[in-house]
N, C-alpha and C positions, 0 to 999 in steps of 0.2 A: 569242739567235737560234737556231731549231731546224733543224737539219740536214734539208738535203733530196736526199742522196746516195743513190745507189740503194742501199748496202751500210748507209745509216740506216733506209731503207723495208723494207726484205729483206735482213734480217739473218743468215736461213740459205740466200741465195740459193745458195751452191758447193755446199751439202750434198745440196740438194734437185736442183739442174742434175746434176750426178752420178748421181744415184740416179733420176732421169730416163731417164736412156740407159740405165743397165740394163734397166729396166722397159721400155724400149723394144725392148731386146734379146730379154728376155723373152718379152715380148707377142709378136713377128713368127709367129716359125713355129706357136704355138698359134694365134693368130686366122685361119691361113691353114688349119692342120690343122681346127679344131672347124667352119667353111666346109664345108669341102669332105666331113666324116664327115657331116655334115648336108644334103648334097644341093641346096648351093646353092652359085655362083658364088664364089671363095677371095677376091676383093676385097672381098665383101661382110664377111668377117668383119675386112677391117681397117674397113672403114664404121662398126660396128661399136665398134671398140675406138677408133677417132677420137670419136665422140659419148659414149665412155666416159670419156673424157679431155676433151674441151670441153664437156662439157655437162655429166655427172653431173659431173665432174670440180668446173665451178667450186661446186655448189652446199653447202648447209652437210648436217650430218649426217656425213661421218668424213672428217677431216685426212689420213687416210694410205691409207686403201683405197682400190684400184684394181678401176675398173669395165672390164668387153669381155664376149665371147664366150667360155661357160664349155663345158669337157666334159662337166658337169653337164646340162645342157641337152640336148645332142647328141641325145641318143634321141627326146626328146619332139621334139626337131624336125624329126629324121625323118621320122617316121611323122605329123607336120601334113603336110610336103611333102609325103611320100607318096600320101595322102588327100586333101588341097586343091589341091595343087599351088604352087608358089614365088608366083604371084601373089597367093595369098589369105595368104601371108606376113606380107605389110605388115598388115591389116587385124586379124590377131591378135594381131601385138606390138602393134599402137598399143592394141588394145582393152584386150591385157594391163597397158599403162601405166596407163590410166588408173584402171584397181581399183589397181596401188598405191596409184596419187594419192591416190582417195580412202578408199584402207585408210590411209594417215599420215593424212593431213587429219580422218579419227574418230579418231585416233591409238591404232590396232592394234597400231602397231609392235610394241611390247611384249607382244604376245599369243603373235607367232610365238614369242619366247622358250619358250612353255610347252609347246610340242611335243615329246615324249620324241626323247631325243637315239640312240634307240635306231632311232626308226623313222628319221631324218635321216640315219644312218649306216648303217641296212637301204638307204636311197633310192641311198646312192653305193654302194654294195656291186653292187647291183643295177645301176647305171648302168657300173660300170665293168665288171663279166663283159659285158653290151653293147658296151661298147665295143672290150673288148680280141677279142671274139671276132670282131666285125663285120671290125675294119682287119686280122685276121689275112688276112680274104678279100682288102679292098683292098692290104695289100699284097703277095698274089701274084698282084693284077692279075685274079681272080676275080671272078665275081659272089656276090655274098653272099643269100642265103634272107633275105626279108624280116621276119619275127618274131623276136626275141631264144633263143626255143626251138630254131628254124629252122635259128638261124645257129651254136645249138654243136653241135644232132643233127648236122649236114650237116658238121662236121670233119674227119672220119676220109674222107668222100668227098671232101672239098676237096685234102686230103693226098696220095690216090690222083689226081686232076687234075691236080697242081701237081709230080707225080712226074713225070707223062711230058712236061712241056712246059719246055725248056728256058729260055722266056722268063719262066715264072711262078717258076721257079727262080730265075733271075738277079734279078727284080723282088724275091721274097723275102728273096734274102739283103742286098739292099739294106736292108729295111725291119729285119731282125736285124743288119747292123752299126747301125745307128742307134740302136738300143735299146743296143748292144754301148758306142757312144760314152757317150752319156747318161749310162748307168750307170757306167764308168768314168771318167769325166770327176772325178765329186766324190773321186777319189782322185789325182788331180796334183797339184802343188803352187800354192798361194793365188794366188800371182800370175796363174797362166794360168787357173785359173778365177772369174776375172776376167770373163770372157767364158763367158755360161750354155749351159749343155752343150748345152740342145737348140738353141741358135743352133749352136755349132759341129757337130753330127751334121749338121745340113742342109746348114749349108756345106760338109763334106766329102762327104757324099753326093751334091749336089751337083755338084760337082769332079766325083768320080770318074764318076758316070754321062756326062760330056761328055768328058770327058780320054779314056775306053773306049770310048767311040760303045756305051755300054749298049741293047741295043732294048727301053727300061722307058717306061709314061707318067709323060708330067710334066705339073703344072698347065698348063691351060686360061687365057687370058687371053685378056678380055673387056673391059680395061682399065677404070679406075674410074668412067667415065660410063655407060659402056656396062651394067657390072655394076647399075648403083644403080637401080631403078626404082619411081618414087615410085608412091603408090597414089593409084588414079583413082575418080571417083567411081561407076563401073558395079560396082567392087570391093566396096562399101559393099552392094549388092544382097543380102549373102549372108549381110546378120546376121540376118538368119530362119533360119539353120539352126543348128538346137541342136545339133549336134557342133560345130560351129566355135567357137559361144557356149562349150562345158566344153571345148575345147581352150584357150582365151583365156584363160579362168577357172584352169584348172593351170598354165599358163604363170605369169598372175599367185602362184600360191600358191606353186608349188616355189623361182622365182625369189627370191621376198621372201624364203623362209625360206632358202635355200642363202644368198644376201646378208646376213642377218642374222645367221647362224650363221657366215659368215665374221670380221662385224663385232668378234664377241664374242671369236671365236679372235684377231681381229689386235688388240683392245684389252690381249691379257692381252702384245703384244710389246715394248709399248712403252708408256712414262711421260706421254706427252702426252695431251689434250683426248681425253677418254672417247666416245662413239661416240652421237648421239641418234637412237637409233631411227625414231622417227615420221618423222623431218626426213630421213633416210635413205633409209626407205622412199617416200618423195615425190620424191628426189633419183633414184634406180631408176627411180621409176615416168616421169619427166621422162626420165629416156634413153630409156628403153623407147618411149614414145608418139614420140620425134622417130625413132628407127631405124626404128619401124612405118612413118610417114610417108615415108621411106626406103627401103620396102620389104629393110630389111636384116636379123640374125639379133637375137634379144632377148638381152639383157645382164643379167649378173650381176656382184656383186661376187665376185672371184676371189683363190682364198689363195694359189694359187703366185706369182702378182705383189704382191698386197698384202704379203707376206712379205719377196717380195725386195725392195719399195721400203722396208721397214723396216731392214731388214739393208745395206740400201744407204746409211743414215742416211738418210734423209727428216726431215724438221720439216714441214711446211705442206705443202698443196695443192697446189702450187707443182708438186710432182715428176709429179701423175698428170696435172696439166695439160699441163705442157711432154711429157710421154710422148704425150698423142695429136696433139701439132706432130709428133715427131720421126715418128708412124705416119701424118699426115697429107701430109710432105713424102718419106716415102719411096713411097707411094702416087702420088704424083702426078708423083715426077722421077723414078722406076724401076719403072715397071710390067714393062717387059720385063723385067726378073730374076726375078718370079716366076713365069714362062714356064719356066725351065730348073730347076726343082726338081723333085724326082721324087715323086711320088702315094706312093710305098712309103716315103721320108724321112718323106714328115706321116705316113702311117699307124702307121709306126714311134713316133715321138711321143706320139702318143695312145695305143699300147699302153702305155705307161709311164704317162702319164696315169692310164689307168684302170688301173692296177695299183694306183698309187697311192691312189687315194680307197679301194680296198676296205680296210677298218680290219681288219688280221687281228690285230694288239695289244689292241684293244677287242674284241673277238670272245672271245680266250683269256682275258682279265679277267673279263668280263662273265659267262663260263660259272662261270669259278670263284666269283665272290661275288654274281651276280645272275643264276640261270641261265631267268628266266623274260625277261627284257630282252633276254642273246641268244638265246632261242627268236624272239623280236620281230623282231631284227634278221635274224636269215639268214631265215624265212617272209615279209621286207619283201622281202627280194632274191632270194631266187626266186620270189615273187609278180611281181615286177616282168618278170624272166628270161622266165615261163612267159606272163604275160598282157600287157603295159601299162604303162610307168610310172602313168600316173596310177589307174590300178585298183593297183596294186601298195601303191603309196602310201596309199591310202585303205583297204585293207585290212591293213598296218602302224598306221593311226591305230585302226583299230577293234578290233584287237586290242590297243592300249594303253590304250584305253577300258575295256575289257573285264576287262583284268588291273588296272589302280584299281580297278574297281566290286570285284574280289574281294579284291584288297590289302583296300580298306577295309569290306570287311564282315569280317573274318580274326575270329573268334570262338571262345572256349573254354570250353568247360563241366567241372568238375571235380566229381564226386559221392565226397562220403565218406561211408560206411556202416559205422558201427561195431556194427548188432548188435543195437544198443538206444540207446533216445532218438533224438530227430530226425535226419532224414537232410540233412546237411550237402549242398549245393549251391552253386557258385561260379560265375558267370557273367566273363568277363574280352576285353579285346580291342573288337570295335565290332560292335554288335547292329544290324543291319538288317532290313527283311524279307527280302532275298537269302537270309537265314540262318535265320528265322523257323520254317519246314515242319523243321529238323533240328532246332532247340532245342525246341519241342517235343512233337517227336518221343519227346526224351530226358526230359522232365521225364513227359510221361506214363506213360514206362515205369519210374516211380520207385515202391515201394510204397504203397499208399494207404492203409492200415493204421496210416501211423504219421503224426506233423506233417513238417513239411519245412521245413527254412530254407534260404532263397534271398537268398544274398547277391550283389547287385549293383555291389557298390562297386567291383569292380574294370575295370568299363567307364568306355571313354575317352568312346564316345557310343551314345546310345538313340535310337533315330531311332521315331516318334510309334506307328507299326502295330507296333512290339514292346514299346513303352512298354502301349501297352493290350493287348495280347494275355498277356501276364506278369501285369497288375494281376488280368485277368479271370481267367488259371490263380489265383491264389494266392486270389482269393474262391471259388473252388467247390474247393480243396484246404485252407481254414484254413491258409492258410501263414505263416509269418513273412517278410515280404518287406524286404529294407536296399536300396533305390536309392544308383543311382551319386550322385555329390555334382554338384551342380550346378556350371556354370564360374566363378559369382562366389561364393556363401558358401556352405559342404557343407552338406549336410541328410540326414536319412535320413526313407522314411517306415514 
């Protein structure tokens, strides 16, 4: 007789119920901060992180990753709200869903893989000088310059504003203890941080703004019906406009790949079921299309949670699941709590946030043993800074296009000239046409007086217009010409 206990069905039920609540702890104050950096209503980002956890949550593609509202995103949703306004919101997540859908469904997934990890880390570099500069504004209660360029010229004037007014003052040094918690927090001892730092910065922060009678803002509450607003079909009007359509379209792209590049990071944390991209990417694009629906923020899978729910022991789905109950019942029995939190607490948050994605350890690597990689990477992020995420980004991919095409054409010609007898020639490395107008360039300016060997054996590849361009020098030069060997049996001709 087969056991039908629950402890026989859900064998790591304690592990995963535990590691649940963290993640739930986790998740509160980031889905309320990336909300409200994004310029829309702070319930929607647990809406949000609920449909992260019920929906992407139950589907297959990875055991352990945890979906919501990422800081990753934050820029680019700005500047959609900006431009369209929160109502056309809904109509580009859902549109964004459904290219994931049917980017797994060709099954792409594996594609985003192939993206230089260089322009991925230009993207958050970029994303996070945005962010940390934007909430410097929000948290001294400031308005912030709408462009990313904007917003860090206009510093040194922000600084001058936030000098003479006592209240931007007060608001500030709110948003710098919270950073001050955050950061110290991972130096207490195991037990108390137990409880994730930036839950406890807000709660303290918190406190202290109500215990002071602080004169700072605090979240706006619209409560959770109120916030959610489904999209209507007069919203659908507006997919004839081709900015909305490449807004949709980068949502879809950055999204996938920031989710699948987290994938890859959380598989390397853990020993369980490896991560199926395609089915992943489908599982995304299913949240995405129900939040659109929702009119709430688009969702990615996220490392600071996916991390903690690992380190929290996680086994099964179980954990990210039960995370969006735990963000679903606190949404709906306590909305007034997040009424008394202070605007400068989240801003403070997301400064740390985006500190954190800028890779400055990849950065000092990269120069040293790949320094054309981090050329890529810091011209992704202040491309991004100066113009646009999605221009930014597209101009880190063209520039890694650009440095393959020259990697793989990397060619060398070696002339020995001894004086008398043939003039020695070595061709080595990969011959393209890229390379074609320099090679020769240099074979021409070889003496013509005497024979010439041209030995090609040390190319990896010939690509067809230097293959015949070499054959045609060596008949009008009587040359002795040695081809590379072929990839299945060598030959020479």
């Amino acid at each position: 007789m087969r056991a039908n206990t629950v402890p026989a069905r859900f064998p790591h039920l304690r592990q995963d119920f535990a590691a649940s609540l963290v993640v739930f702890l986790v998740a509160v104050p980031l889905c309320l901060g990336v909300a409200v950096a994004s310029g829309v209503p702070a319930e929607l980002g647990l809406v949000t992180g609920i449909v992260g956890g019920l929906v992407t949550g139950l589907m297959r593609g990875s055991s352990i990753q945890v979906s919501g509202p990422a800081a990753g995103m934050t820029v680019l949703v700005f500047e959609a709200v900006t431009e369209f306004g929160v109502a056309a919101l809904g109509v580009i997540v859902l549109l964004a869903g459904l290219v994931q859908i049917a980017l797994g469904a060709l099954r792409w997934g594996r594609w985003f893989r192939a993206i230089s990890v260089s322009v991925v880390e230009g993207m958050l570099a970029g994303i996070g000088l945005v962010i940390i500069a934007g909430q410097v504004y929000a948290a001294a209660g400031v308005e912030a310059p709408a462009s990313g360029l904007g917003k860090i010229a206009g510093l040194p004037g922000a600084i001058v504003e936030v000098a003479g007014s006592r209240t931007a003052l007060v608001s500030l040094a709110v948003g710098a203890g919270t950073i001050a918690v955050v950061v110290l927090w991972q130096r207490l001892p195991e037990r108390v941080r137990a409880v994730p730092g930036a839950l406890a910065a807000v709660v303290l922060a918190t406190a202290a703004t109500q215990l002071l009678g602080l004169p700072i803002a605090t979240v706006e509450v619209d409560g959770l019906l109120g916030a959610v607003q489904p999209i209507g079909l007069d919203a659908f009007g507006r997919l004839g406009d081709v900015a909305l359509l490449g807004t949709a379209l980068a949502f879809a792209l950055i999204a996938s790949a920031e989710s699948l590049f987290s994938a890859a990071a959380v598989d390397r944390l853990h020993d369980g079921p490896r991560t199926r991209y395609d089915q992943e990417l489908i599982a995304q694009g299913t949240g995405n299309a129900v939040c659109g629906v929702l009119g709430a923020l688009p969702m990615t899978a996220v490392i600071v949670r996916s991390s903690a729910n690992v380190q929290a022991g996680a086994k099964t789905k179980a954990s990210r699941v039960l995370h969006g109950v735990w963000l679903l019942l606190f949404a709906a029995l306590l909305p007034a709590t997040l009424g008394l939190i202070p605007l400068a607490a989240l801003a403070g948050i997301l400064v740390h946030a985006g500190w954190k994605l800028i890779p400055f350890r990849a950065v000092a690597s990269l120069w040293r043993a790949h320094r054309g990689e981090a050329l890529i990477l810091v011209v992704t992020a202040v491309a991004i800074v100066a113009v646009n995420m999605f221009e930014g980004v597209l101009i880190g991919l063209a520039l890694s296009v650009a440095k393959a095409a020259w990697d793989a054409s990397h060619i060398r010609l070696t002339v020995v000239d001894k004086g008398v007898g043939p003039v020695q020639a070595h061709l080595s490395g990969n011959a393209t046409f890229l390379r074609l107008p320099k090679i020769l360039d240099t074979l021409e300016a070889l003496p013509h007086d005497r024979p010439v060997e041209l030995d090609l054996s040390g190319l990896h590849h010939l690509d067809h217009a230097c293959r015949t361009a070499l054959e045609n020098w060596s008949e009008r030069h009587s040359t002795l010409l040695t081809a590379p060997p072929k990839p299945a049996e060598p030959s020479t001709l």
